[in-house]
C-alpha positions, 0 to 999 in steps of 0.5 A: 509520506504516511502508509497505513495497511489495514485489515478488518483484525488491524493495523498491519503497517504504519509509518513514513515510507519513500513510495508503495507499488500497489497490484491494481485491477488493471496493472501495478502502479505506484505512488510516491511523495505528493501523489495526485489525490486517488483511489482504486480497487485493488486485487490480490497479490504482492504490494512492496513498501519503499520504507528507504532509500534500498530497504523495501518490505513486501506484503501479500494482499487479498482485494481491497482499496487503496486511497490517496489524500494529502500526502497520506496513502491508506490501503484497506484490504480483506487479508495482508501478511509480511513476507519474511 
C-alpha cells in the first residue's frame, strides 16, 4: 500500500509500506494492505511506518487526520519529524 505524510511545509514521507500504527484519539490502530475505507482524528505522539518485513521508521507527530481509500494511506498532520 502507499503512505503519504504531509505537513503544511510538504511531503515528509511517501512510498510503498507493509502497514502504519497511527496514535488515534481514542487509542493506537493500524492499517494494513486492503484496509477498510477510514478516516480519523488523530493526536500527538509516535506514529511507526512498517517500510519491510523487520525494518519500521518512526515519526513524531502533532494532531491531524489520517484517511484510508483504495489501498492508499494519507496522514495530514500540523508537524512531523523522523526519529533518528
Amino acid at each position: 500500500m502507499n503512505l503519504e505524510i504531509v505537513t503544511p511545509i510538504g511531503k515528509m514521507y511517501s512510498g510503498e509500506v507493509l502497514g502504519v500504527q497511527l496514535p488515534g484519539i481514542t487509542g493506537s490502530f493500524e492499517v494494513l494492505d486492503n484496509h477498510a475505507p477510514l478516516v480519523s482524528a488523530l493526536k500527538a505522539g509516535r506514529l511507526k511506518v512498517l517500510v519491510a518485513k523487520n525494518q519500521d521508521e518512526y515519526y513524531q507527530i502533532q494532531g491531524g487526520f489520517v484517511e484510508v481509500l483504495r489501498n492508499k494511506v494519507t496522514v495530514l498532520v500540523e508537524a512531523s519529524k523522523k526519529e533518528e
